[in-house]
C-alpha positions in Angstrom: 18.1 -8.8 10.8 20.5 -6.1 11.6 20.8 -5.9 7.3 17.0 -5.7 7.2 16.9 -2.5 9.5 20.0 -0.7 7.6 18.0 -1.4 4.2 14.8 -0.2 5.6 16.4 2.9 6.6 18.0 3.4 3.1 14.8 3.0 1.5 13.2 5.5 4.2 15.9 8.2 4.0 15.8 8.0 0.0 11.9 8.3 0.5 11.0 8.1 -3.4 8.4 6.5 -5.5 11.1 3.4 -5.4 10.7 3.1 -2.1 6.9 1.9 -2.1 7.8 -0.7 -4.6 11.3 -1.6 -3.0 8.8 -1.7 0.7 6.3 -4.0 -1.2 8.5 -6.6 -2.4 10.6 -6.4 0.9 7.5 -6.8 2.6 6.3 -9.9 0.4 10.0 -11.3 0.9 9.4 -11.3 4.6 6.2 -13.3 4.0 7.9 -15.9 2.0 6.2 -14.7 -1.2 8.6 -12.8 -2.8 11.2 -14.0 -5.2 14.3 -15.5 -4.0 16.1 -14.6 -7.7 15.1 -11.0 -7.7 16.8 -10.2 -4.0 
């Protein structure tokens, strides 16, 4: 978890147009939807 929150802030600090699709597919990883081979 505590990986998940150092990531999140990476991505917020870096606040680019990667970070919406880095959020999305984080987001769909944390669902269980997202895929295992691109993380």
């Amino acid at each position: 978890m505590q990986l998940v929150i150092i990531n999140y802030f990476f991505f917020f600090i870096l606040g680019r147009e990667e970070l919406r699709t880095e959020q999305q597919r984080y987001l769909m990883y944390l669902c269980g939807k997202g895929n295992h081979s691109r993380i």
